[in-house]
C-alpha positions as a printed Julia matrix, in Angstrom:
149×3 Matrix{Float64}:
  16.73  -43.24   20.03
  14.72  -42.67   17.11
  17.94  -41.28   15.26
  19.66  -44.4    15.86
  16.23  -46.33   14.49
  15.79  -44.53   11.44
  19.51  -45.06   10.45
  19.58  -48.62   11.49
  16.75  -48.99    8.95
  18.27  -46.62    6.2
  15.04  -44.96    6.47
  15.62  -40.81    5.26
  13.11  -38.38    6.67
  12.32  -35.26    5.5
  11.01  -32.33    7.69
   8.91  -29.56    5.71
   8.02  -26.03    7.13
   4.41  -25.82    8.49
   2.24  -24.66    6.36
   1.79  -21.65    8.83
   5.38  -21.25    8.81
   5.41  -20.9     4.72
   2.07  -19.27    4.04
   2.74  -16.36    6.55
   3.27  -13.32    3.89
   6.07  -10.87    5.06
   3.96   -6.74    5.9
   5.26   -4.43    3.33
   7.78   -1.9     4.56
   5.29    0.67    3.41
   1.96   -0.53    3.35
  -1.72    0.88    2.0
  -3.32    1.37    5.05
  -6.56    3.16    3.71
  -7.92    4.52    0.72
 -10.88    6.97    0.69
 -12.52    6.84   -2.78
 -16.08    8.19   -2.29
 -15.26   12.04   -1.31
 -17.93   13.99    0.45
 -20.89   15.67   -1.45
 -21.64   15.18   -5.51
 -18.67   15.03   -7.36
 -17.93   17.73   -9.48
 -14.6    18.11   -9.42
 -13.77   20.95   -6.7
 -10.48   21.06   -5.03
 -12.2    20.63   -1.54
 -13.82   17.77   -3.0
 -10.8    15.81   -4.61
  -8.68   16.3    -1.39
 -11.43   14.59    0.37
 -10.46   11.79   -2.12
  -7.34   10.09   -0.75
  -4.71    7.11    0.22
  -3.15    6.52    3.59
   0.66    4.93    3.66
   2.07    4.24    6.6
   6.15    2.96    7.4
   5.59   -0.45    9.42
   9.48   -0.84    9.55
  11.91    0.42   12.63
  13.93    2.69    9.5
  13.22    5.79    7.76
  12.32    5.18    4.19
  13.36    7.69    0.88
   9.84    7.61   -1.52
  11.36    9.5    -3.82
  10.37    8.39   -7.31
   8.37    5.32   -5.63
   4.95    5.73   -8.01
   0.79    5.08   -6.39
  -1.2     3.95   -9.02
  -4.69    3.25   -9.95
  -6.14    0.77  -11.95
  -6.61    2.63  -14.67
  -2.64    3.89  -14.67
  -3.11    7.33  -13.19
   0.01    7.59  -11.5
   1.15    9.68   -8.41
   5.36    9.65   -8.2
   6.28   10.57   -5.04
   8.88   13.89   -4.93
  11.8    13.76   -2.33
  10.12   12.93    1.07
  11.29   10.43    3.97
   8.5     8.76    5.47
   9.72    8.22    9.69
   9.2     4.96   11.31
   5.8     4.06   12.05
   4.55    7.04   10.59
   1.81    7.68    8.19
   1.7    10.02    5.26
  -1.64   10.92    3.01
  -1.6    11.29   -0.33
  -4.6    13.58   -1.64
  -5.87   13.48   -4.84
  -6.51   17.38   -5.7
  -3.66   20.77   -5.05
  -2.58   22.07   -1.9
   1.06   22.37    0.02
   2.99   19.64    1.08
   3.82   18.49    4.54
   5.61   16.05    6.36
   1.8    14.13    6.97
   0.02   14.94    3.57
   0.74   15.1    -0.41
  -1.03   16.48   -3.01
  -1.45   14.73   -6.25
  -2.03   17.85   -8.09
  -4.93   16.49  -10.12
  -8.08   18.21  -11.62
 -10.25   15.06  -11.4
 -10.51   11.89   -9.26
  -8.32    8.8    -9.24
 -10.16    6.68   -7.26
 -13.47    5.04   -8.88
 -16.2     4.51   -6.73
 -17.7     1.28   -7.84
 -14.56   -0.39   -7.22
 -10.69    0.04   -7.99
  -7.19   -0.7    -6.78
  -4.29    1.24   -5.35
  -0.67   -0.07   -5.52
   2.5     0.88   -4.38
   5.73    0.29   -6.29
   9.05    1.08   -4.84
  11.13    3.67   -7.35
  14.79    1.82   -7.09
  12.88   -1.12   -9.42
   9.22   -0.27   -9.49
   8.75   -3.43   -7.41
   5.3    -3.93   -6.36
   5.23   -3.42   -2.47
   1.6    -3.37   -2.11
  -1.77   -2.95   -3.07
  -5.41   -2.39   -1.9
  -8.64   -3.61   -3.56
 -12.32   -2.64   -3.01
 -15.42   -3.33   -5.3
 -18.79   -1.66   -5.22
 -20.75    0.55   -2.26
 -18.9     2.03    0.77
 -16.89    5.51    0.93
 -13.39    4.16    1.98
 -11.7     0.94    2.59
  -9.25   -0.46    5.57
  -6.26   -2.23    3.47
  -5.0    -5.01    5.37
């Protein structure tokens, strides 16, 4: 009926999205799901202590997922490029700041120093095909980690 109305009265209607519909972001394939920037104790620069510096990734899509050459990065451009490693479906990996062996749940950066400032920072994720930015996680002053949403 109201069909027949509107083109009885050469009236055109147009229907836009909700905004719900178009402000809904898409989740990253790999997303930051943590960052722990404050490491236990003073820092002085210990390899116990930068390890207890780190980033949590974790696959939200049903595929597995080649990082290789995909690149974390700080603020300030310190830059972590991932070496051959599939990260499973739903699974998480950690990336550590300091030295230690790899494994299919943890990373090492390799560095001698921390990446992570404590007074606030940013991590982000770019994919290595077209260093695409996936993701990325902010926090600002106080607190020892932060939940990346």
């Amino acid at each position: 009926m109201l069909k027949r109305l509107l083109a009885a009265t050469g009236v055109a209607v147009v229907v836009l999205p909700s905004a719900s519909t178009s402000a809904q972001a898409a989740t990253p394939v790999v997303q930051i799901v943590k960052v722990y920037y404050d490491s236990p104790g003073s820092d002085r620069g210990g390899n116990v202590s930068l390890n207890g510096e780190y980033a949590v990734l974790r696959n939200t899509s049903k595929k597995a997922i080649q990082l290789e050459k995909w690149i974390l990065r700080d603020e300030t451009g310190y830059k972590y490029r991932f070496p051959r490693f599939t990260l499973k479906p739903g699974k998480s990996v950690t990336v550590r700041s300091g030295q230690g062996a790899d494994s299919t749940t943890t990373l090492h950066w390799g560095r001698k120093w921390y990446v992570w400032n404590n007074d606030g920072d940013s991590a982000s994720l770019y994919r290595g095909s077209d260093l695409k930015k996936i993701d990325t996680c902010t926090w600002g002053r106080g607190g020892i980690s932060t939940l990346c949403q």
